[in-house]
C-alpha positions as CSV (number, residue, x, y, z in Angstrom):
1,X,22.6,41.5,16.8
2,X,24.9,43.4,19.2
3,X,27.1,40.1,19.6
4,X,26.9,39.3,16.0
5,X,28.4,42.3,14.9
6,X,31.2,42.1,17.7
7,X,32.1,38.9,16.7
8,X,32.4,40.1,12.9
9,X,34.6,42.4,14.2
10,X,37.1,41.0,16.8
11,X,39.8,41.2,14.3
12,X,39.7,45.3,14.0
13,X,39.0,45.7,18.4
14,X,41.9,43.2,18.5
15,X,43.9,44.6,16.4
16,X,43.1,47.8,18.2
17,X,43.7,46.4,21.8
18,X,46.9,45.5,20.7
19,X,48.0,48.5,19.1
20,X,47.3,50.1,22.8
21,X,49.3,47.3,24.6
22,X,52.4,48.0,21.9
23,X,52.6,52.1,22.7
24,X,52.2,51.7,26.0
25,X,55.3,48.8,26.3
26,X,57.4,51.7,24.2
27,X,56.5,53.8,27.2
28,X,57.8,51.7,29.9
29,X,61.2,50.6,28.5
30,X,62.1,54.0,26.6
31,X,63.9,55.5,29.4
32,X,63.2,58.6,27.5
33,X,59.7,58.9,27.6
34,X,58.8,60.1,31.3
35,X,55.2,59.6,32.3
36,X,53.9,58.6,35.1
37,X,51.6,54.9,35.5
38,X,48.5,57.1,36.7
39,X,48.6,59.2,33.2
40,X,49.0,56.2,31.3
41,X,46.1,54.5,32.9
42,X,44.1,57.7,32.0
43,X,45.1,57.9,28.2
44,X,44.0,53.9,28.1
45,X,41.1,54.6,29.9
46,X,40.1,58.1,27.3
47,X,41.1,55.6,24.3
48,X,39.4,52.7,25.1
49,X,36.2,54.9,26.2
50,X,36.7,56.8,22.9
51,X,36.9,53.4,20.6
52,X,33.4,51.8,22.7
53,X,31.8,54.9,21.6
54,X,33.2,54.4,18.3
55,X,31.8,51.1,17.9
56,X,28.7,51.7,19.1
57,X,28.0,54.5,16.6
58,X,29.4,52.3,13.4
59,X,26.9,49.6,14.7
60,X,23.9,51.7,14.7
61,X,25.1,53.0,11.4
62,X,26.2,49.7,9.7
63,X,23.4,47.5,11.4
64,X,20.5,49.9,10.1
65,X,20.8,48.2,6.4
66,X,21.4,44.7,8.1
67,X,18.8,45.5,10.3
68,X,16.1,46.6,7.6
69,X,17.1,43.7,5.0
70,X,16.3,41.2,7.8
71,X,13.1,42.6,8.4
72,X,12.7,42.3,4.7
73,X,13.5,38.6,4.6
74,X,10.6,37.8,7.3
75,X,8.0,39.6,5.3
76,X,8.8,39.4,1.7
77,X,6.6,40.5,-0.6
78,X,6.5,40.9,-4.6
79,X,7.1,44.1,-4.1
80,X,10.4,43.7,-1.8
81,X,12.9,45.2,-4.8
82,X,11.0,48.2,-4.1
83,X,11.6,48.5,-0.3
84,X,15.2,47.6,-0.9
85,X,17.0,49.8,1.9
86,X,19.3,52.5,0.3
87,X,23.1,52.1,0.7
88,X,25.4,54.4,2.9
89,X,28.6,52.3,1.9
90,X,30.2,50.2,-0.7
91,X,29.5,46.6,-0.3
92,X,25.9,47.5,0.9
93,X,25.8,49.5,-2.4
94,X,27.2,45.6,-4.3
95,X,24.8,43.6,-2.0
96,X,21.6,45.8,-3.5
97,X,23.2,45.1,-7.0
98,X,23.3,41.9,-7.0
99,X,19.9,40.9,-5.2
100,X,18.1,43.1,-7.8
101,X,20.1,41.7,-10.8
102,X,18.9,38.0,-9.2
103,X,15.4,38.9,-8.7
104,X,14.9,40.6,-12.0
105,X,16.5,37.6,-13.6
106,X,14.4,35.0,-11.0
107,X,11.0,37.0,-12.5
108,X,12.3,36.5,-15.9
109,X,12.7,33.0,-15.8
110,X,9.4,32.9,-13.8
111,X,7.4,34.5,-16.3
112,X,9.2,31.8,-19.0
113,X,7.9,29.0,-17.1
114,X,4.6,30.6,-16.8
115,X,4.5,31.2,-20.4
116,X,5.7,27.6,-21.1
117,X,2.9,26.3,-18.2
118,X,0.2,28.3,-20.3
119,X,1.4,26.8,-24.0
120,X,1.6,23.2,-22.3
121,X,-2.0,23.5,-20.6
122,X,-3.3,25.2,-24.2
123,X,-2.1,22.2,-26.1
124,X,-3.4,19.7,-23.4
125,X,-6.8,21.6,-23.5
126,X,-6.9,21.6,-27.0
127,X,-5.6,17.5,-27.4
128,X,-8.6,17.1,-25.0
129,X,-11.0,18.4,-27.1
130,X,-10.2,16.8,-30.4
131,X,-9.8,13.4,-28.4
132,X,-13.7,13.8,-27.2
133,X,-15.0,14.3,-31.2
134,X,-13.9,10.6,-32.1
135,X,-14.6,9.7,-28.9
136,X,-18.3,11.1,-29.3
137,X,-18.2,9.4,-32.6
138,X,-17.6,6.0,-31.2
139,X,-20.3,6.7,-28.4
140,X,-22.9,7.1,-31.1
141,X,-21.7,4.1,-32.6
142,X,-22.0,1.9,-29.5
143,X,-25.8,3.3,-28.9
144,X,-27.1,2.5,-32.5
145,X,-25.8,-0.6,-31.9
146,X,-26.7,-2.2,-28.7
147,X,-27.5,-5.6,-30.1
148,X,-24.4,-6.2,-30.6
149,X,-22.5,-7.7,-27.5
150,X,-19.2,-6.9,-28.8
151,X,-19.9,-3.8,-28.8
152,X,-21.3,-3.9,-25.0
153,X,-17.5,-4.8,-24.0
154,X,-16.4,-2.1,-26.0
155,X,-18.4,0.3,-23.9
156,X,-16.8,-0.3,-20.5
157,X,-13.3,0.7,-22.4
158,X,-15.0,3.3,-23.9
159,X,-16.1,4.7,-20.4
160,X,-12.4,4.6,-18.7
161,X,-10.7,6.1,-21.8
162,X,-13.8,8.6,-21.4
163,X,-13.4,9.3,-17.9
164,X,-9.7,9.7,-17.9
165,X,-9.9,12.3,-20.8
166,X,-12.8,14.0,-19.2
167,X,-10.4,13.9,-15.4
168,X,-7.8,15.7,-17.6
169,X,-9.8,18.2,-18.5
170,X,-10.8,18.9,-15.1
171,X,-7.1,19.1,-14.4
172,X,-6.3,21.9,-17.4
173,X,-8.9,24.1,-15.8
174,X,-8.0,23.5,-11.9
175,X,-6.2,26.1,-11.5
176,X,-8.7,28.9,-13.0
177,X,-11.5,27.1,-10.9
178,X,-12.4,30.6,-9.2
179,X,-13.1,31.8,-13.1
180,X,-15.2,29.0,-13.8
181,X,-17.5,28.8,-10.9
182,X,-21.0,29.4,-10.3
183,X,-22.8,28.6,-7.1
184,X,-26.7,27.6,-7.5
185,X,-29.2,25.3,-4.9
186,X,-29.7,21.9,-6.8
187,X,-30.8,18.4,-5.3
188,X,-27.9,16.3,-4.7
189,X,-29.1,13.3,-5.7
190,X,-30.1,15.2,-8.8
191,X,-26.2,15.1,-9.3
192,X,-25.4,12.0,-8.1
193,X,-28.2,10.1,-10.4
194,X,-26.3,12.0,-13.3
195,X,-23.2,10.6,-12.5
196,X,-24.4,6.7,-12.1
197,X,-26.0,6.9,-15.3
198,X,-22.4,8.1,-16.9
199,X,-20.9,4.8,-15.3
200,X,-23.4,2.6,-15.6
201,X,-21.8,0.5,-18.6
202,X,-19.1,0.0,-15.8
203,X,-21.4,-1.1,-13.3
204,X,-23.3,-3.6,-15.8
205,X,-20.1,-5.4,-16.7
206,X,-19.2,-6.0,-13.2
207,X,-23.1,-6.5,-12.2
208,X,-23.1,-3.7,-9.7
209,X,-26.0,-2.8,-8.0
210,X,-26.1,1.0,-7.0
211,X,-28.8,1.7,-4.3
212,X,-30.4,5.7,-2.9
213,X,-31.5,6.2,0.4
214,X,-33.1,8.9,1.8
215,X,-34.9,11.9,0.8
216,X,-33.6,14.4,-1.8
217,X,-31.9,17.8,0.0
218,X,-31.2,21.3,-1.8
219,X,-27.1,21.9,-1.2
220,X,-25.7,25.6,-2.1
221,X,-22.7,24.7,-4.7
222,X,-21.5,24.6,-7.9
223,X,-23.4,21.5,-10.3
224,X,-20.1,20.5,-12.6
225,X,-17.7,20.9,-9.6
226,X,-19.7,19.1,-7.3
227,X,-20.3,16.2,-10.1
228,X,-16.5,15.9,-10.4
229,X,-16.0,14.9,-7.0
230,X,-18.7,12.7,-7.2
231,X,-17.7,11.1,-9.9
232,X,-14.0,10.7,-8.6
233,X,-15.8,8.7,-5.9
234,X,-18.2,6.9,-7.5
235,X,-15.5,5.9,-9.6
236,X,-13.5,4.4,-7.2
237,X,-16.1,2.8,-6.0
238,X,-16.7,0.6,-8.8
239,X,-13.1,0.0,-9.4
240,X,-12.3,-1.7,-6.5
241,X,-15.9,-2.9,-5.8
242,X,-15.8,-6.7,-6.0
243,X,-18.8,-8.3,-8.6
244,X,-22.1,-8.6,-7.9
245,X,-21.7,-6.0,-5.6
246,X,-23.5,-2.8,-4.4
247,X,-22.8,0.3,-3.9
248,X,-25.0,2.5,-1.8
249,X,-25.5,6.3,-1.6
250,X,-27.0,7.8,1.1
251,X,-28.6,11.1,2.0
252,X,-29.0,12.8,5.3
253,X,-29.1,16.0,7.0
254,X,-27.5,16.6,10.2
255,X,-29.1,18.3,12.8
256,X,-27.1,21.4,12.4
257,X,-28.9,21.6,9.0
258,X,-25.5,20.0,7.2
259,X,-26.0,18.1,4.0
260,X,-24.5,14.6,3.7
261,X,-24.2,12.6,0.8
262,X,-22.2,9.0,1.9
263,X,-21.0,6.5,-1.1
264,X,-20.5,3.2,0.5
265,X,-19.6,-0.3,-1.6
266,X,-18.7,-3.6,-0.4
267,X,-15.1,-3.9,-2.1
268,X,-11.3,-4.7,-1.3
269,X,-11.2,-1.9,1.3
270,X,-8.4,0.2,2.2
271,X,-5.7,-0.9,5.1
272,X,-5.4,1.1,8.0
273,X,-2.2,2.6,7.9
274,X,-2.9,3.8,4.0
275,X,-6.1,6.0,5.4
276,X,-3.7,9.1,5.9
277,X,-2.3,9.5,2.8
278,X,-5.2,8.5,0.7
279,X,-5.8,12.3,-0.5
280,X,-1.7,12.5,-1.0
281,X,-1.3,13.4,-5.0
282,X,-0.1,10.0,-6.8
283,X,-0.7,8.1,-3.5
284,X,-2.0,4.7,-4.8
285,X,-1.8,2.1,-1.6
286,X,-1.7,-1.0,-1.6
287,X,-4.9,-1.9,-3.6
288,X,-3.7,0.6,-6.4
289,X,-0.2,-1.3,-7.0
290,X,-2.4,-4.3,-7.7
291,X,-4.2,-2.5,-10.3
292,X,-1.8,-1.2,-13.3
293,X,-4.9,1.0,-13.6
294,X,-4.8,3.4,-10.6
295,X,-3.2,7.0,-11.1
296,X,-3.7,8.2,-7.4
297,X,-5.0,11.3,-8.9
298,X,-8.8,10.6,-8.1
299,X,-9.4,10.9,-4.6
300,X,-6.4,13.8,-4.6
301,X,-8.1,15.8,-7.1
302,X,-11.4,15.6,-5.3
303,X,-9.9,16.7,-2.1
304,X,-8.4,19.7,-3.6
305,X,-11.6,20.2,-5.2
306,X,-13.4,20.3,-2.2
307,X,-11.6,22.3,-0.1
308,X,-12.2,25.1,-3.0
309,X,-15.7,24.8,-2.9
310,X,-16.4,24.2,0.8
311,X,-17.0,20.1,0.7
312,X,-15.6,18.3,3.5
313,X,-14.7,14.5,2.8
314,X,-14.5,11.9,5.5
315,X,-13.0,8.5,4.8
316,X,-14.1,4.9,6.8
317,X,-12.9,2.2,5.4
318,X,-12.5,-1.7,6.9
319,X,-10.3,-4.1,4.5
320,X,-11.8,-6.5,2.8
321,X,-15.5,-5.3,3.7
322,X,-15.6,-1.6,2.1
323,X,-15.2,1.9,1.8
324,X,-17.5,4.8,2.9
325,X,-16.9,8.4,2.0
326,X,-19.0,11.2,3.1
327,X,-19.4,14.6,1.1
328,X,-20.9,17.2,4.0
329,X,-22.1,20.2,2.2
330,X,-22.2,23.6,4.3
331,X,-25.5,25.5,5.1
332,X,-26.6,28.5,3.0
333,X,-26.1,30.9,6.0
334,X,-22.1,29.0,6.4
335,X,-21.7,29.2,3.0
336,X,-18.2,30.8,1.9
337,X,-16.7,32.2,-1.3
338,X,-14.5,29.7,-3.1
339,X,-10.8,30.0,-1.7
340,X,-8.3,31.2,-3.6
């Protein structure tokens, strides 16, 4: 810092060196000034002494706002109008001006977008909710009528248009997950049962088997969280499952007392060198950019999901021969509070 503020003021010791060069040249060729070389040497000696001391006391006195402002800028906090440092001079007085005139206008136009975030999410809620009544409405339809085979195809359209309302839904209330969140022991093939039954007009018009193995096993989480990441899953599963397919789900429980639940189907796969990104928001790969139909919001929202609630998802994945994806719950005693 010492260097920094020398360099910022080379002009001023310059100027100041050469001021001291000029009086003592006036001394040498005025033939009327009579010192002697040993007394000049002296007074350059006293001067230049006196303006190192000088310096060194306007740097401990000009670099003590620098000084606390930098500190400032590695550990910002909300607070840091607050611990602005007071001025001693002018342009630190201007510099204090202006940062608090930015960051009182910065939390203005933060608390507009915040207001406009809340109205925007309000509405969608809202358009959610009065898109599920007719949606309801044409569910009942399809049920009393299940005779009809029309009506079966219309029941597989009814189900995406369902699910993608119901995965914006999820979306609106994300970000107040910690609100709406409630940790109980349930079975999880309890959940996962739920959740084939939900796509099972999916899996009929593709004629996809869906298989359970294993023994039920009690995980420590929250039932409509967990079922949203299952059903992000599941979901993909049957999407890019090929027909007459299955899909198998499989229970275990690792010797460290872990609960696994793995969702396995025989479809197009994922390529090797799309596995990284495959939880990267709007990531589709190169199986979603042959279907108009992917978002690359599914297997990004479960992640983030998971890592809320304290689910870990693994990925395997061969091209052409499947995808498994394993959901390893964490033991009562390693159980955490959801992150924030």
């Amino acid at each position: 810092m010492l260097l920094r503020y020398l360099a910022d003021r080379t002009s001023w010791i310059f100027f100041y060196l050469l001021s001291l060069l000029f009086v003592d040249l006036l001394i040498w060729i005025d033939p009327g000034i009579s010192i002697r070389t040993e007394s000049i040497l002296y007074l350059n000696s006293l001067l230049i002494l006196s303006m190192i001391l000088f310096v060194g006391w306007r740097f401990g006195k000009e670099m003590k706002y620098a000084r606390v402002l930098s500190n400032l800028a590695e550990q910002i906090d909300e607070d840091w109008l607050e611990m602005m440092p007071p001025p001693s001079f002018y342009h630190e007085e201007a510099t204090n001006q202006l940062l608090q005139t930015a960051g009182y206008w910065y939390s203005r136009k933060l608390s507009e977008s915040h207001a406009a975030q809340a109205m925007e999410k309000d509405y969608i809620t809202a358009w959610v909710h009065e898109v599920k009544a007719p949606l309801t409405a044409m569910k009942l339809t399809i049920d009393t009528n299940r005779g009809n085979p029309e009506l079966r195809k219309v029941e597989s359209e009814w189900l995406r248009i369902h699910l993608l309302i119901d995965q914006q839904l999820y979306i609106s209330r994300l970000s107040s997950l910690e609100s709406d969140y409630m940790v109980e022991q349930i079975g999880i093939q309890q959940l996962a049962v739920k959740e084939i039954r939900e796509l099972a007009p999916w899996c009929v018009e593709k004629n996809i088997a869906i298989e359970i193995e294993g023994e039920e096993a009690l995980v420590t989480t929250d039932r409509k969280w967990c079922r949203f990441i299952i059903r992000q899953v599941l979901t993909n599963a049957v999407k890019y499952s090929y027909a007459d397919g299955t899909i198998l789900l499989t229970t275990t429980v690792t010797p460290d007392g872990h609960v696994r639940l793995a969702i396995k189907d025989e479809g197009q796969g994922i390529a090797a060198h799309d596995l990284p990104r495959i939880f990267d928001k709007g990531f589709t790969g190169e199986n979603g950019r042959l279907q108009n139909a992917a978002t690359g919001l599914g297997l990004y929202l479960a992640q983030t999901v998971a890592l809320k609630i304290g689910i870990g998802l693994t990925v395997q994945s061969e091209t052409h021969v499947g995808t498994k994806i394993g959901m390893t719950f964490s033991t009562n005693r390693e159980f955490e509070p959801v992150r924030t």
